[in-house]
mmCIF file as gemmi writes it, N, C-alpha and C atoms, coordinates in Angstrom:
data_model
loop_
_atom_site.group_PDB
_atom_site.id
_atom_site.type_symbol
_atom_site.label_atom_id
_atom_site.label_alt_id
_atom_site.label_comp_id
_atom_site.label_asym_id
_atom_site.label_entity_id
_atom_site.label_seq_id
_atom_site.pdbx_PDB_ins_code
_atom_site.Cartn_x
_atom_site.Cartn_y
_atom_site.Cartn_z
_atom_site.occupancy
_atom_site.B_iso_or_equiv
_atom_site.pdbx_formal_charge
_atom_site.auth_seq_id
_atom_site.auth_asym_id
_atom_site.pdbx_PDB_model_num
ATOM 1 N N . UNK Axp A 1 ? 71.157 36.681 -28.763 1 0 ? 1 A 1
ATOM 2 C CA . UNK Axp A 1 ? 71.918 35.496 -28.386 1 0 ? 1 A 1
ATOM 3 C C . UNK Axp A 1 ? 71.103 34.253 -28.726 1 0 ? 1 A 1
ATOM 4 N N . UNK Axp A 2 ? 71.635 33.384 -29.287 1 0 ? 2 A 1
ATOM 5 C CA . UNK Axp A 2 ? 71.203 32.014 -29.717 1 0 ? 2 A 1
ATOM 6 C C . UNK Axp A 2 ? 70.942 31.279 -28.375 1 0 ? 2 A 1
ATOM 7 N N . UNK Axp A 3 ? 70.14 31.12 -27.302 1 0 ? 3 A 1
ATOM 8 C CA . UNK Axp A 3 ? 70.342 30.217 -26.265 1 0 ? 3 A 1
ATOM 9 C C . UNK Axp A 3 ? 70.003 28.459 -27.018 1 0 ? 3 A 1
ATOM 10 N N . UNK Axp A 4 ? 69.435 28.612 -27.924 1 0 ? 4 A 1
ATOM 11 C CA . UNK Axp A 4 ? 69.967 27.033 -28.159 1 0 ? 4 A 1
ATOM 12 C C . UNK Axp A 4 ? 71.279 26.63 -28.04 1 0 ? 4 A 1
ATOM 13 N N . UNK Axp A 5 ? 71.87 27.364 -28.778 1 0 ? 5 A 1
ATOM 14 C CA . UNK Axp A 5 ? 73.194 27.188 -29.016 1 0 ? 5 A 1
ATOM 15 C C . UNK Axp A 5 ? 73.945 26.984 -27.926 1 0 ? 5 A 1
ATOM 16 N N . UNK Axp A 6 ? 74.095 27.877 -26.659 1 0 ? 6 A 1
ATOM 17 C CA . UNK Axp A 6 ? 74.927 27.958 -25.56 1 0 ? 6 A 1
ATOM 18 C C . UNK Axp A 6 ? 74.184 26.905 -24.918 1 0 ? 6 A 1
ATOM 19 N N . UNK Axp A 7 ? 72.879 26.681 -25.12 1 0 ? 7 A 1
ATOM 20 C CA . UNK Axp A 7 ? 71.901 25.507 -24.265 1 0 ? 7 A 1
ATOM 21 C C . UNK Axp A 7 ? 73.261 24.236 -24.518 1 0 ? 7 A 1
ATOM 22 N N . UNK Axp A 8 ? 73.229 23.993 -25.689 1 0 ? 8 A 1
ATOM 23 C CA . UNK Axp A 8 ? 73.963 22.501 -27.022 1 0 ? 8 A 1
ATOM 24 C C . UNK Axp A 8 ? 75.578 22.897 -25.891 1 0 ? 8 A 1
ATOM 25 N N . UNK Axp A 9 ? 76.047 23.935 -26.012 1 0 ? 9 A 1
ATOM 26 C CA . UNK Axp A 9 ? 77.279 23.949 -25.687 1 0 ? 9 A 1
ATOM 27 C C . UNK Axp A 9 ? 77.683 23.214 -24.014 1 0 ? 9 A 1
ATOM 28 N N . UNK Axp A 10 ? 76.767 24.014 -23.46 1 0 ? 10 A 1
ATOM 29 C CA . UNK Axp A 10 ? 76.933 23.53 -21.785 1 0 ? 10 A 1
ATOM 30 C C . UNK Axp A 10 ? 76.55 22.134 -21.543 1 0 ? 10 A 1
ATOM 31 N N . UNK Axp A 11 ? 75.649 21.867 -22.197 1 0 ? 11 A 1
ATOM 32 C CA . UNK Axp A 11 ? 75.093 20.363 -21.589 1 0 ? 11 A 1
ATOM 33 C C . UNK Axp A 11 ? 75.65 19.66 -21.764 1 0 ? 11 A 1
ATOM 34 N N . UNK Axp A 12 ? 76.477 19.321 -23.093 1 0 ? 12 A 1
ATOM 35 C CA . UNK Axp A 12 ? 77.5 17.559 -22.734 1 0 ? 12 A 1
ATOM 36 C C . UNK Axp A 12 ? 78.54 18.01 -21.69 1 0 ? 12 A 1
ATOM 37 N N . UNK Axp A 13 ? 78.548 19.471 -21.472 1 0 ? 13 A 1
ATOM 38 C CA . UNK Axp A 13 ? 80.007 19.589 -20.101 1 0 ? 13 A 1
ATOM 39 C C . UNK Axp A 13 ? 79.405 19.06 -18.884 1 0 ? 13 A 1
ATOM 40 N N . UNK Axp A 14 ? 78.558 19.362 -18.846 1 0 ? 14 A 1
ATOM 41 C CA . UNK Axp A 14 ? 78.222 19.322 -17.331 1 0 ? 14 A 1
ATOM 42 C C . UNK Axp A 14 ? 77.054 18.057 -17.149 1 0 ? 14 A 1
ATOM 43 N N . UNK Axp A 15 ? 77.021 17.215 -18.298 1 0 ? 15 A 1
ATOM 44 C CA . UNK Axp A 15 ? 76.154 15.988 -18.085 1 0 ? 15 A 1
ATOM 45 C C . UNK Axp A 15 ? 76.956 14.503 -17.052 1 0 ? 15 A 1
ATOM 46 N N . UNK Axp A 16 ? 77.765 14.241 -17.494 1 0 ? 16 A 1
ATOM 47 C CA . UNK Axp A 16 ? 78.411 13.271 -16.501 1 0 ? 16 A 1
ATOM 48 C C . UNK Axp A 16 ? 78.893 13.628 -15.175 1 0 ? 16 A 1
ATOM 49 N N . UNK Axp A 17 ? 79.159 15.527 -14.592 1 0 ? 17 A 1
ATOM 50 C CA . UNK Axp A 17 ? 79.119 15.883 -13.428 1 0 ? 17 A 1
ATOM 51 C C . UNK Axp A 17 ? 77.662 15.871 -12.664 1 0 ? 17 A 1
ATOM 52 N N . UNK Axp A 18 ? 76.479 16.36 -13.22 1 0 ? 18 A 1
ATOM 53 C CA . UNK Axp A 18 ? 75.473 16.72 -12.75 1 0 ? 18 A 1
ATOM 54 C C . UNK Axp A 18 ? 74.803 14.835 -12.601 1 0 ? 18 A 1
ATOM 55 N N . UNK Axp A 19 ? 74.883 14.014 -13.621 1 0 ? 19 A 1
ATOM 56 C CA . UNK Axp A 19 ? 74.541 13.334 -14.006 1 0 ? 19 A 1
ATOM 57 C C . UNK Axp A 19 ? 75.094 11.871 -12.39 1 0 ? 19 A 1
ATOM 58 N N . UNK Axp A 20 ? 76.024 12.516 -12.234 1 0 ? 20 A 1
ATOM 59 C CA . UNK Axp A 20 ? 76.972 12.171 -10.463 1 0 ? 20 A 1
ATOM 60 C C . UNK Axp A 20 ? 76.385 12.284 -9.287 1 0 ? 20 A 1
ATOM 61 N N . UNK Axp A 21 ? 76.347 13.311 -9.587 1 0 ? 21 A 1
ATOM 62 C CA . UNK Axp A 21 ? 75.748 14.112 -8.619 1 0 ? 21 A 1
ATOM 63 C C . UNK Axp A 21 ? 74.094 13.691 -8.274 1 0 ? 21 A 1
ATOM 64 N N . UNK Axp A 22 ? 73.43 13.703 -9.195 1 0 ? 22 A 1
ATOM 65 C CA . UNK Axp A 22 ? 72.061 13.101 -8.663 1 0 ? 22 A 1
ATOM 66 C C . UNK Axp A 22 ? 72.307 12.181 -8.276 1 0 ? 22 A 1
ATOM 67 N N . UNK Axp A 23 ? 72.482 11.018 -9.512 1 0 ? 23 A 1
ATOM 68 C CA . UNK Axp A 23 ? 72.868 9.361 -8.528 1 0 ? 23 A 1
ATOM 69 C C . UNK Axp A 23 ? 73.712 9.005 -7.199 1 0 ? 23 A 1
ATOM 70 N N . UNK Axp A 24 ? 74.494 9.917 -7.103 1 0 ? 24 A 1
ATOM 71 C CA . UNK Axp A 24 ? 74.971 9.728 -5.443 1 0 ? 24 A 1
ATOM 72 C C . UNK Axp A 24 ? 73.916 9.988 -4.3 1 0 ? 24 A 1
ATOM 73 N N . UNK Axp A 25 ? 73.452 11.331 -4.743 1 0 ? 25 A 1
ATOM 74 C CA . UNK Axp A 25 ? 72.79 12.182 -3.726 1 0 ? 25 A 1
ATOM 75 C C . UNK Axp A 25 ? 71.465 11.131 -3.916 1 0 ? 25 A 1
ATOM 76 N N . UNK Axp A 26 ? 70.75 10.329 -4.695 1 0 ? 26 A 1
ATOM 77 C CA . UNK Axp A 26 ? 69.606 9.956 -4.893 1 0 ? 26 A 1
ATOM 78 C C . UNK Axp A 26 ? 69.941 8.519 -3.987 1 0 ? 26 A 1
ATOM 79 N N . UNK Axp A 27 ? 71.268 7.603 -4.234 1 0 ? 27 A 1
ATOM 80 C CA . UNK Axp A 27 ? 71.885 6.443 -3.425 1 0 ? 27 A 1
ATOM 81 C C . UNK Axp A 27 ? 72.312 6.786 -1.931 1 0 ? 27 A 1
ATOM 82 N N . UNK Axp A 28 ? 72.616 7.954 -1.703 1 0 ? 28 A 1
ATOM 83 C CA . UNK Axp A 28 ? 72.914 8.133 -0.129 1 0 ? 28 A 1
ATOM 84 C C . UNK Axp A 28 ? 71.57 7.995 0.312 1 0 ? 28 A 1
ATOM 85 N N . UNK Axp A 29 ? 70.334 9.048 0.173 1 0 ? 29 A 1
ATOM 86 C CA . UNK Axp A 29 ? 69.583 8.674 0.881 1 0 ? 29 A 1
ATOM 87 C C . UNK Axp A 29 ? 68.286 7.614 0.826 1 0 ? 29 A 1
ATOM 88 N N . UNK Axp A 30 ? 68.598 6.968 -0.401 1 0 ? 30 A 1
ATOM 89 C CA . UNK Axp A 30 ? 67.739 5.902 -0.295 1 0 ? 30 A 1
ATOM 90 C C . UNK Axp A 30 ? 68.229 4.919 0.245 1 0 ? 30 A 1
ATOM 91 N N . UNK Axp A 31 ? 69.83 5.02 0.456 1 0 ? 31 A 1
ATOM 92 C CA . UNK Axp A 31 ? 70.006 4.112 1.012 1 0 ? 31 A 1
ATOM 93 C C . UNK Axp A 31 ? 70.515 3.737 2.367 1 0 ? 31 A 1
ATOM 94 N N . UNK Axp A 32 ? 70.278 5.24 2.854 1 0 ? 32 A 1
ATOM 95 C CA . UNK Axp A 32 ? 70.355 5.263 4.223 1 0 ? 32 A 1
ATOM 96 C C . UNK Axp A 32 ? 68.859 4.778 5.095 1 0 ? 32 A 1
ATOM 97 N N . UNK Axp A 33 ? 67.829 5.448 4.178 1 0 ? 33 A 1
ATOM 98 C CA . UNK Axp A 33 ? 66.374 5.445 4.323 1 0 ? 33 A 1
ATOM 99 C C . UNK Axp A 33 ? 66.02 3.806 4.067 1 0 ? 33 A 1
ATOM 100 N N . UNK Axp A 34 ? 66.199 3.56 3.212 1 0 ? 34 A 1
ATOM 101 C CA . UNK Axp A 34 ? 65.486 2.245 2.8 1 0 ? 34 A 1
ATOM 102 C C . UNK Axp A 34 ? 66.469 0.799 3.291 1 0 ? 34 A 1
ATOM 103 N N . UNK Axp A 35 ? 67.58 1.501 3.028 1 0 ? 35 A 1
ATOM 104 C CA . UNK Axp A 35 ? 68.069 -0.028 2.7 1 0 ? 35 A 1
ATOM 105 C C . UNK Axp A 35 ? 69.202 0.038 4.147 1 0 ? 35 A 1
ATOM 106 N N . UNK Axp A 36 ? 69.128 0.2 5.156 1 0 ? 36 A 1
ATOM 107 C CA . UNK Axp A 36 ? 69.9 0.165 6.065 1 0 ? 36 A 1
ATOM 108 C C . UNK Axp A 36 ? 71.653 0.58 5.951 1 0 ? 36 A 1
ATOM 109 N N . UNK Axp A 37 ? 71.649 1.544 4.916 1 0 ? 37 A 1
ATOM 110 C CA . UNK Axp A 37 ? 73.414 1.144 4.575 1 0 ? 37 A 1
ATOM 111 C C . UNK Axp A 37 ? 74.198 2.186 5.739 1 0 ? 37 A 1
ATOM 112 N N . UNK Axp A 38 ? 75.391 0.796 5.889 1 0 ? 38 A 1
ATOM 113 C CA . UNK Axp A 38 ? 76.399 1.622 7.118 1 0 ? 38 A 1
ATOM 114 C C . UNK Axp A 38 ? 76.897 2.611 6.263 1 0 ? 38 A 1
ATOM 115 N N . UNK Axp A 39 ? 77.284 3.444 8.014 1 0 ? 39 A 1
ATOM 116 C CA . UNK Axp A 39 ? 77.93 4.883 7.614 1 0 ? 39 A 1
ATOM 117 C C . UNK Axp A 39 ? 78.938 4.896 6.889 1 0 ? 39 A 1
ATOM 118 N N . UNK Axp A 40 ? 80.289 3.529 6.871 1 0 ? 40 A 1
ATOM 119 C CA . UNK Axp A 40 ? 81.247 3.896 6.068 1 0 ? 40 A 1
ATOM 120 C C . UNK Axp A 40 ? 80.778 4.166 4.343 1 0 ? 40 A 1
ATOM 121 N N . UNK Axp A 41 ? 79.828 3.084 3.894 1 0 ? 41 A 1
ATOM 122 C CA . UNK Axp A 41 ? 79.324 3.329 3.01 1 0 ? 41 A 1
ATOM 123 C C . UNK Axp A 41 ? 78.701 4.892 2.303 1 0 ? 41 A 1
ATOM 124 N N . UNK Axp A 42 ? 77.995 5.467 3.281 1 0 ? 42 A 1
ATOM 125 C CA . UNK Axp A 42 ? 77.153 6.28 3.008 1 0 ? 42 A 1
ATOM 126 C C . UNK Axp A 42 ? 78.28 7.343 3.136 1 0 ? 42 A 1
ATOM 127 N N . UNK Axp A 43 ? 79.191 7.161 3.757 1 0 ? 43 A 1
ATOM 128 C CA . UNK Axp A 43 ? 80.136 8.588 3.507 1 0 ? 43 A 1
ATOM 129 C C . UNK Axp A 43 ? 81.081 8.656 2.196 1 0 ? 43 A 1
ATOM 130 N N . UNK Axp A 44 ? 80.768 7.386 1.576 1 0 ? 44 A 1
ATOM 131 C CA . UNK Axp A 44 ? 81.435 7.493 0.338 1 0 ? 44 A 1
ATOM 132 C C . UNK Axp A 44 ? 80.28 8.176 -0.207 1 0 ? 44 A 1
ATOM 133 N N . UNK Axp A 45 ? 79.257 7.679 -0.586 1 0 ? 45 A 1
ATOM 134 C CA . UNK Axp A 45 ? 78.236 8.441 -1.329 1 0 ? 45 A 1
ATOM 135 C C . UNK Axp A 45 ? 78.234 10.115 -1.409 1 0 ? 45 A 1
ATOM 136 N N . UNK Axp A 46 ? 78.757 10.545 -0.099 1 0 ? 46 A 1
ATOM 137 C CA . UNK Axp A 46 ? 78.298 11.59 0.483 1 0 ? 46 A 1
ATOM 138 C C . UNK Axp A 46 ? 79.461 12.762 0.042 1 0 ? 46 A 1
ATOM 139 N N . UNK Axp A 47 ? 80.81 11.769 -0.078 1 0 ? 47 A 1
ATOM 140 C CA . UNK Axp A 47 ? 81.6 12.691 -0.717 1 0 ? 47 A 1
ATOM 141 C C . UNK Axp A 47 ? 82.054 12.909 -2.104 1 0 ? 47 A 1
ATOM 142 N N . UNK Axp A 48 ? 81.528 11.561 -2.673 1 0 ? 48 A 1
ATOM 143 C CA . UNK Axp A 48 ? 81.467 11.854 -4.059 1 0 ? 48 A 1
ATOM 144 C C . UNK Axp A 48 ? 80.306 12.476 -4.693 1 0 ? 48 A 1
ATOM 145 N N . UNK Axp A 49 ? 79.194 13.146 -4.023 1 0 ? 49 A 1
ATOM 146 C CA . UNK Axp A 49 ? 78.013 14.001 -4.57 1 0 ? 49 A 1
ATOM 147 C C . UNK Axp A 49 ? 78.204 15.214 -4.346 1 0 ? 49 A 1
ATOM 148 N N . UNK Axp A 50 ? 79.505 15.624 -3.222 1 0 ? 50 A 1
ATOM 149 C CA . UNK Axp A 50 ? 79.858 17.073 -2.601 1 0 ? 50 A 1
ATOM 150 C C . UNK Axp A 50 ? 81.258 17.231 -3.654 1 0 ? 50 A 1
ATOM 151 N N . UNK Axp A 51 ? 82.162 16.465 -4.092 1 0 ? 51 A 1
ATOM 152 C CA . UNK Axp A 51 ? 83.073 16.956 -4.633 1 0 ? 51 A 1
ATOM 153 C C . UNK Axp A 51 ? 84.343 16.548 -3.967 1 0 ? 51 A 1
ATOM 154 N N . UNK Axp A 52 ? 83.861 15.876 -2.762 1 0 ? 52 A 1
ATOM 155 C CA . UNK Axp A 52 ? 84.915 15.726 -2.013 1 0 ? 52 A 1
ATOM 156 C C . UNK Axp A 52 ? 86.235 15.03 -2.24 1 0 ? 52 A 1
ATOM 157 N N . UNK Axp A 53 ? 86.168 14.085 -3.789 1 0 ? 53 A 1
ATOM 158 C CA . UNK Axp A 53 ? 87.4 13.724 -3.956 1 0 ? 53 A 1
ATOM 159 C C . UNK Axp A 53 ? 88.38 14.799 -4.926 1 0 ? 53 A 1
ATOM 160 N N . UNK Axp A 54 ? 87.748 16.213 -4.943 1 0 ? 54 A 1
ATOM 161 C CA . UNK Axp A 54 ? 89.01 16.661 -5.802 1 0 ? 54 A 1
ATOM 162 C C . UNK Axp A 54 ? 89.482 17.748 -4.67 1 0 ? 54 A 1
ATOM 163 N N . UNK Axp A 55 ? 89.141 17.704 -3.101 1 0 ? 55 A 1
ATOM 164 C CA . UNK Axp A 55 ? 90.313 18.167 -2.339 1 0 ? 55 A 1
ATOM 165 C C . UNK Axp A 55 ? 89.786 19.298 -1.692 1 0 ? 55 A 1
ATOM 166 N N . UNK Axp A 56 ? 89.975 20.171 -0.66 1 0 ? 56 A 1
ATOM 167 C CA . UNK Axp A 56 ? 89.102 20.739 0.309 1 0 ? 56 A 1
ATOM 168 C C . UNK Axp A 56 ? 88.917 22.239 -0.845 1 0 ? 56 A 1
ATOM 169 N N . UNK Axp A 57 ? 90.168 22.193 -1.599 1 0 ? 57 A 1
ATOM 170 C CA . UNK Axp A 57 ? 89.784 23.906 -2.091 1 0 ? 57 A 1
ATOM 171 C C . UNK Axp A 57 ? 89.284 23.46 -3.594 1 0 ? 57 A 1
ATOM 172 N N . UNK Axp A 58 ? 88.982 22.457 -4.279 1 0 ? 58 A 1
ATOM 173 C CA . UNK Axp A 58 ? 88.278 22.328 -5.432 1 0 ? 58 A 1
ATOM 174 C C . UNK Axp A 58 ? 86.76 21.782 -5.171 1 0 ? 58 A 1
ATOM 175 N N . UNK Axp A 59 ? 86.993 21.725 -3.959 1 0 ? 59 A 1
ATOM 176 C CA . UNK Axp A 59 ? 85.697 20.721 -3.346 1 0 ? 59 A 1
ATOM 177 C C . UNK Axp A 59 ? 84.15 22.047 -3.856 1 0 ? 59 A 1
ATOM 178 N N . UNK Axp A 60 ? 85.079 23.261 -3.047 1 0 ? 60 A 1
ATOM 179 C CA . UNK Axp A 60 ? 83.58 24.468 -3.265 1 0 ? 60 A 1
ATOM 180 C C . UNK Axp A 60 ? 83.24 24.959 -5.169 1 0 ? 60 A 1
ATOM 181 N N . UNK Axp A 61 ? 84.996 24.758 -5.572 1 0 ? 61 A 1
ATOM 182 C CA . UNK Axp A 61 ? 84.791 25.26 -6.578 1 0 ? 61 A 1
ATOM 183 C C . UNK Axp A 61 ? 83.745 24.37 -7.768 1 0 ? 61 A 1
ATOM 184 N N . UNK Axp A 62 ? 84.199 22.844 -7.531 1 0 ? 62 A 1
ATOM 185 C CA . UNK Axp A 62 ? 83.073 22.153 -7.819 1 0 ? 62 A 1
ATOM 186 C C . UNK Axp A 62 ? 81.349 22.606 -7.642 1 0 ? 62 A 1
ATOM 187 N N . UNK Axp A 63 ? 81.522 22.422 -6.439 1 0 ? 63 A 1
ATOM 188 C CA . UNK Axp A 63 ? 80.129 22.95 -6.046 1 0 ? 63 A 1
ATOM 189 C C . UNK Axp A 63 ? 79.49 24.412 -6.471 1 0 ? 63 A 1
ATOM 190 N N . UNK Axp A 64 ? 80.125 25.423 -6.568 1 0 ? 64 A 1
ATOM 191 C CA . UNK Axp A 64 ? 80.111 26.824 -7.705 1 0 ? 64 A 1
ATOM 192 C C . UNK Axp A 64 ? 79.683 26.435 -9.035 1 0 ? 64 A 1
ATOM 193 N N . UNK Axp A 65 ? 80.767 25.649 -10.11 1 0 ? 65 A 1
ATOM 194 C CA . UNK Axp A 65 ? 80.356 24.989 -10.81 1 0 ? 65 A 1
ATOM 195 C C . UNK Axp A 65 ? 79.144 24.181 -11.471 1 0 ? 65 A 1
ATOM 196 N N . UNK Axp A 66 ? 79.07 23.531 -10.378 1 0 ? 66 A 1
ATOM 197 C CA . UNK Axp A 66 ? 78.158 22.825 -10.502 1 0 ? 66 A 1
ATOM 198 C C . UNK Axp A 66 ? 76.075 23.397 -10.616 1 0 ? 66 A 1
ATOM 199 N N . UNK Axp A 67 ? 76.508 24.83 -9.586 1 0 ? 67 A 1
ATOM 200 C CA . UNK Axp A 67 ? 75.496 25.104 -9.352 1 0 ? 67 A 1
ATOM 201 C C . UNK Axp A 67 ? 75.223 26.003 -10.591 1 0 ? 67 A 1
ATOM 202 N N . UNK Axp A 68 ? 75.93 27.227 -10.827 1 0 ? 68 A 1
ATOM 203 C CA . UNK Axp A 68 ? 75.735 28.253 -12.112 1 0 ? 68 A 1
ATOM 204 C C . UNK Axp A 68 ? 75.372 27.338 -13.274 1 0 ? 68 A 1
ATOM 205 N N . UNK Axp A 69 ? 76.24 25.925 -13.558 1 0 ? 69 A 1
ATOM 206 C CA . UNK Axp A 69 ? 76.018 25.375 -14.862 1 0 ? 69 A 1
ATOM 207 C C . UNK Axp A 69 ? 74.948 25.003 -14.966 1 0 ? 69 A 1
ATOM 208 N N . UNK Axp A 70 ? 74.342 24.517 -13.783 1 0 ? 70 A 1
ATOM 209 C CA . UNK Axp A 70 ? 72.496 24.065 -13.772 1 0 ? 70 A 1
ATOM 210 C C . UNK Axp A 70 ? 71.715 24.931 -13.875 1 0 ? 70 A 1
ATOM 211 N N . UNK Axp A 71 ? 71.744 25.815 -13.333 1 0 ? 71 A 1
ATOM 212 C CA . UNK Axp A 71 ? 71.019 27.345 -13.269 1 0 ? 71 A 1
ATOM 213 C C . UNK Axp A 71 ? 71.271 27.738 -14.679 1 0 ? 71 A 1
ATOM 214 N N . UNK Axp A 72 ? 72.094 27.928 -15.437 1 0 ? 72 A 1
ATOM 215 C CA . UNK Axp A 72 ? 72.361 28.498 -16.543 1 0 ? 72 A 1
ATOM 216 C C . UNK Axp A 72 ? 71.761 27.284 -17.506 1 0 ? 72 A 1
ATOM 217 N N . UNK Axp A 73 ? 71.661 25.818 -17.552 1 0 ? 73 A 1
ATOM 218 C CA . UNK Axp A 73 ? 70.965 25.115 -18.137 1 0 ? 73 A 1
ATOM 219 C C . UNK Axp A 73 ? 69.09 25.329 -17.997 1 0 ? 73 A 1
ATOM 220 N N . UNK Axp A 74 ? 69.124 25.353 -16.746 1 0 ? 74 A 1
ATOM 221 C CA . UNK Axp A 74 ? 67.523 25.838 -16.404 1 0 ? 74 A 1
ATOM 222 C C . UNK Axp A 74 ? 67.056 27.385 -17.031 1 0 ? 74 A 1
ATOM 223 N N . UNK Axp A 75 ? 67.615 27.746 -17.3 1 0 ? 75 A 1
ATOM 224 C CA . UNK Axp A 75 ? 67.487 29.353 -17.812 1 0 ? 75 A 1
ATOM 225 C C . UNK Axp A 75 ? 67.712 29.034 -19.078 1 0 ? 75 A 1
ATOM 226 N N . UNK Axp A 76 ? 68.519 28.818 -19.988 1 0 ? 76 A 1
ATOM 227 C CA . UNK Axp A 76 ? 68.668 28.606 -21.533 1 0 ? 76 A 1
ATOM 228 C C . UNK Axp A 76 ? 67.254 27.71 -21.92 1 0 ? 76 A 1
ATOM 229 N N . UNK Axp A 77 ? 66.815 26.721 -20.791 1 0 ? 77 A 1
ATOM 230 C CA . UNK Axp A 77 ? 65.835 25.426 -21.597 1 0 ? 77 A 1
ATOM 231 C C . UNK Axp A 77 ? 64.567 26.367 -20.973 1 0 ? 77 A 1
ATOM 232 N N . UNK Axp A 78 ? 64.283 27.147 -20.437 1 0 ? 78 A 1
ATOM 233 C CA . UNK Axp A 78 ? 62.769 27.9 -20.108 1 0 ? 78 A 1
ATOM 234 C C . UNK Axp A 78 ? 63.013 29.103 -21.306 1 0 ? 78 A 1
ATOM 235 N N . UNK Axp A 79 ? 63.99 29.509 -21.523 1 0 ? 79 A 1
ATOM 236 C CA . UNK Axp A 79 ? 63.931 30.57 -22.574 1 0 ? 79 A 1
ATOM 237 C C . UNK Axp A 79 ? 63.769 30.27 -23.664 1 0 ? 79 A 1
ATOM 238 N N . UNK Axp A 80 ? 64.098 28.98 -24.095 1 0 ? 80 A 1
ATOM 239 C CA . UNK Axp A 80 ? 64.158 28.239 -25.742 1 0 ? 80 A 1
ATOM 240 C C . UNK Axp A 80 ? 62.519 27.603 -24.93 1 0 ? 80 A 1
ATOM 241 N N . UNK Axp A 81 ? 62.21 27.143 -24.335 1 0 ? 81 A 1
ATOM 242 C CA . UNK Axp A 81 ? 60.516 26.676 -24.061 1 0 ? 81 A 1
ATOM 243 C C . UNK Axp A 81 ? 59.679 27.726 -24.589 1 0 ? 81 A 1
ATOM 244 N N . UNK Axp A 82 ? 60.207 28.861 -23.755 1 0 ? 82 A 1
ATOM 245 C CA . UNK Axp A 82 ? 59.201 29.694 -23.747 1 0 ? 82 A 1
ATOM 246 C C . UNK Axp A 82 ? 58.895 30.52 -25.314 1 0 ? 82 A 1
ATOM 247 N N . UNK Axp A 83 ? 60.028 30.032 -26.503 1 0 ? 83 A 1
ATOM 248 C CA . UNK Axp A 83 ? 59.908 30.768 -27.462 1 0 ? 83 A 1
ATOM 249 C C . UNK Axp A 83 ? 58.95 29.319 -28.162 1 0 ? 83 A 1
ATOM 250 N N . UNK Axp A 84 ? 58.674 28.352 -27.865 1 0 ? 84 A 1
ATOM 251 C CA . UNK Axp A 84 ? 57.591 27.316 -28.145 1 0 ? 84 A 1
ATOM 252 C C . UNK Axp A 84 ? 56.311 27.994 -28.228 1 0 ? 84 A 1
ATOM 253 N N . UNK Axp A 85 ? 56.175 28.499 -27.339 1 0 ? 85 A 1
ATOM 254 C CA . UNK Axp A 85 ? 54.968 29.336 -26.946 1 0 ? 85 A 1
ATOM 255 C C . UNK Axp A 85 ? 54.178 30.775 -27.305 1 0 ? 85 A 1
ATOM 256 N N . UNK Axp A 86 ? 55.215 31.16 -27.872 1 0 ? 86 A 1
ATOM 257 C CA . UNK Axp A 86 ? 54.809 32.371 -28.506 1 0 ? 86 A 1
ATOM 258 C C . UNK Axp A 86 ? 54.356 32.613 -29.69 1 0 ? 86 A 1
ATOM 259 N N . UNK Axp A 87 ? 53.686 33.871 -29.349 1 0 ? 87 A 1
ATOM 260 C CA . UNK Axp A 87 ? 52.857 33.964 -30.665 1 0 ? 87 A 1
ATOM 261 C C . UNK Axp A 87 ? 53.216 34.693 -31.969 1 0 ? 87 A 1
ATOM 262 N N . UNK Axp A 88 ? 54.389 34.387 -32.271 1 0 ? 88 A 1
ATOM 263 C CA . UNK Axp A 88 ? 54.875 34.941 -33.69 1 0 ? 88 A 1
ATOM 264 C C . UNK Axp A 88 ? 54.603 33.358 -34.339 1 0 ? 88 A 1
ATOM 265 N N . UNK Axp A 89 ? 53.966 33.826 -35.833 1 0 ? 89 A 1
ATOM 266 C CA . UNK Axp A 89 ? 54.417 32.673 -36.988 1 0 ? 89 A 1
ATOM 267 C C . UNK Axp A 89 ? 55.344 31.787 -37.124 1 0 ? 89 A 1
ATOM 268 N N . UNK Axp A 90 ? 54.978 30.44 -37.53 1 0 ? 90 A 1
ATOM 269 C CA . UNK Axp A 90 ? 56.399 30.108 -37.626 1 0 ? 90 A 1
ATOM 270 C C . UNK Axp A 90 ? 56.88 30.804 -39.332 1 0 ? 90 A 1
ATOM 271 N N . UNK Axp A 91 ? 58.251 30.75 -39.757 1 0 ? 91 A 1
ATOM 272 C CA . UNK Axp A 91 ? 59.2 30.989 -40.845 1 0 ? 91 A 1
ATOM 273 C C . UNK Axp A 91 ? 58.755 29.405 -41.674 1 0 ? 91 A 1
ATOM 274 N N . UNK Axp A 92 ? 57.799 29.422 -42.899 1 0 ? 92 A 1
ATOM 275 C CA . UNK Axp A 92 ? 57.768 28.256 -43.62 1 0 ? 92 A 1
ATOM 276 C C . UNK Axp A 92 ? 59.051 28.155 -44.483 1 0 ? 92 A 1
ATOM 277 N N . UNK Axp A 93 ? 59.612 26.634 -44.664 1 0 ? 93 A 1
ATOM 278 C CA . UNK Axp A 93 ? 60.885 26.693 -45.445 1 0 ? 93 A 1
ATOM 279 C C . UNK Axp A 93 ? 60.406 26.795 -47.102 1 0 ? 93 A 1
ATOM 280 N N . UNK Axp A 94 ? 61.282 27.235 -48.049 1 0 ? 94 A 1
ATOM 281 C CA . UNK Axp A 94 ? 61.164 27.154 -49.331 1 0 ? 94 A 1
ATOM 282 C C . UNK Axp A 94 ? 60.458 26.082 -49.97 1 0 ? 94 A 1
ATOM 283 N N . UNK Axp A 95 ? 61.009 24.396 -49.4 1 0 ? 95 A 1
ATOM 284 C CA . UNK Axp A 95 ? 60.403 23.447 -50.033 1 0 ? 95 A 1
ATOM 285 C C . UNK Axp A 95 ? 58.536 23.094 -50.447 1 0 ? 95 A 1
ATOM 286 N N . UNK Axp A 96 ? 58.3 24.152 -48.664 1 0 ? 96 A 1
ATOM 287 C CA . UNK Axp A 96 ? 56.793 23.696 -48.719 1 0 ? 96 A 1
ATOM 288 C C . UNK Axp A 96 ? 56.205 24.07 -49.709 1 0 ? 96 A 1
């Protein structure tokens, strides 16, 4: 299996979800922590980092989603790392 390849495939899907998801989760609590923000505020934060605007039964499936696609990004980018590292030759191209 090519994991570059499936690496290239998953990541623009799941870059503007995951990409949500931190910046909420990173704005709720800094800004509960730092910056005094009221609760109505912070429960917006709180449900747009959980999923909560696509509805109580897409809410988990989001969150399913969300989690395998990261896990499966973290696993494709340590497996394509780890072939950085190894000790086979590289393949020189024709031109050299």
């Amino acid at each position: 299996m090519n994991w570059r390849k499936l690496h290239r495939v998953i990541s623009p899907i799941l870059l503007l979800p995951l990409l949500l998801t931190a910046l909420t989760g990173v704005a709720y609590r800094l800004g509960i922590s730092w910056f005094g923000m009221s609760e109505d505020a912070a429960e917006i934060f709180m449900k747009i980092h959980q999923g909560a605007f696509l509805g109580s039964q897409l809410k988990s499936v989001y969150v399913l989603l969300m989690g395998l696609g990261l896990i499966g990004l973290i696993v494709t980018g340590m497996l394509m790392l780890s072939g950085l590292f190894s000790k086979r030759p590289r393949r020189q191209s024709q031109g050299d």
